[in-house]
N, C-alpha and C positions, 0 to 999 in steps of 0.2 A: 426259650430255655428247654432242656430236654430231663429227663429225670436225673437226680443226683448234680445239677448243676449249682452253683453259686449262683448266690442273687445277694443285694444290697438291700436292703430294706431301711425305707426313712419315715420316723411317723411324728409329727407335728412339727413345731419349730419353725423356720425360715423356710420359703419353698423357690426354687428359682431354677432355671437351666440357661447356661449366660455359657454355650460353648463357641470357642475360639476358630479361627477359619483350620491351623493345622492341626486340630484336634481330631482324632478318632473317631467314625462313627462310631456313636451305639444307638440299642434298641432300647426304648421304652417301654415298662408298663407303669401305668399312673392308676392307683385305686383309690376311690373317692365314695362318699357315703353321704346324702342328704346334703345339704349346704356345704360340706367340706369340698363340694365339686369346684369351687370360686378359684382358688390358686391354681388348680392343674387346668381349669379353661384356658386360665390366662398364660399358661405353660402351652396348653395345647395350638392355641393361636399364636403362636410365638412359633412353632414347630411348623405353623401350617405357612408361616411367611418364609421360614429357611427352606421348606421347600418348594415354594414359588422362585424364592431366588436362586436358589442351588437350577431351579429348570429356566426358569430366564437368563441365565450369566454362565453357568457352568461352573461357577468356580464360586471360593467362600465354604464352609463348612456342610460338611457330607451328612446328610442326617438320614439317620436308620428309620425303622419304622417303629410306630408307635400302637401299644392297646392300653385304650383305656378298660377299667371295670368301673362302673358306674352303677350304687346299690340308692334304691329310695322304698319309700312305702308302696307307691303309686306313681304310676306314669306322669299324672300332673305335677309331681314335686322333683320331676326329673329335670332339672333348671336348665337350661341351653340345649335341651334335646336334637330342638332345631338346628341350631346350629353347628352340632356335632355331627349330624346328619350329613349336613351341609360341606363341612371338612372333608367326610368319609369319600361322600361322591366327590369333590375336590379332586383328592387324591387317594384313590382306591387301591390297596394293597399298603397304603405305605400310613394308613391312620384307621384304625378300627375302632370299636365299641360296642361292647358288650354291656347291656343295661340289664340289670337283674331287680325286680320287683318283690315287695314281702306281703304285702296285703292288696292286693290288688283284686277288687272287686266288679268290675268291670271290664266289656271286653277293650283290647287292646288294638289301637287302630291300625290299620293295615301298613302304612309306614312303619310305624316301629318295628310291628311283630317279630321281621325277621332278625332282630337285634336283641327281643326282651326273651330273658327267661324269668319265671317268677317259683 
């Protein structure tokens, strides 16, 4: 997005991204807070398959890139950390994650760091 752009905004309710092969890319962002990170995982893993197959097949639905924002108290209640890690190196440039901490009293381990702000 750039300043002055339109964005869609969706907060609560049913959460799903179910796009069609001649469907438009778009770009993601998914923001999530404490436990509400559950549905956009399972969004995110969902994202991280369409673009396994989008690079093994070539064809099938074009999918943009994605940022998540991801907010907790502390790095330990940062639920699937790992694994969003894991996506990121995956598929770099095209899945990011920005983790933002509020009370975080501890240092923060060299993995994350360059992803947390607090």
């Amino acid at each position: 997005c750039a300043l002055d752009s339109e964005v869609a905004l969706r907060v609560g309710g049913d959460f799903f991204f179910d796009p069609q092969p001649g469907d438009s890319p778009v770009k993601l962002v998914l923001i999530a807070g404490g436990v509400g990170i559950n549905p956009l995982f399972s969004i995110l893993l969902h994202i991280a398959d369409l673009h396994g197959y989008q690079e093994g097949k070539g064809n099938g639905y074009k999918m943009g890139t994605v940022k998540l924002y991801y907010s907790a108290k502390n790095t330990s209640e940062l639920l699937f950390k790992k694994n969003i890690l894991g996506l990121m190196n995956a598929f770099p440039g095209k899945i990011t994650c920005h983790f933002h901490v509020t009370q975080q009293s501890s240092q923060i381990c060299e993995e994350l760091q360059p992803h947390v702000t607090g």
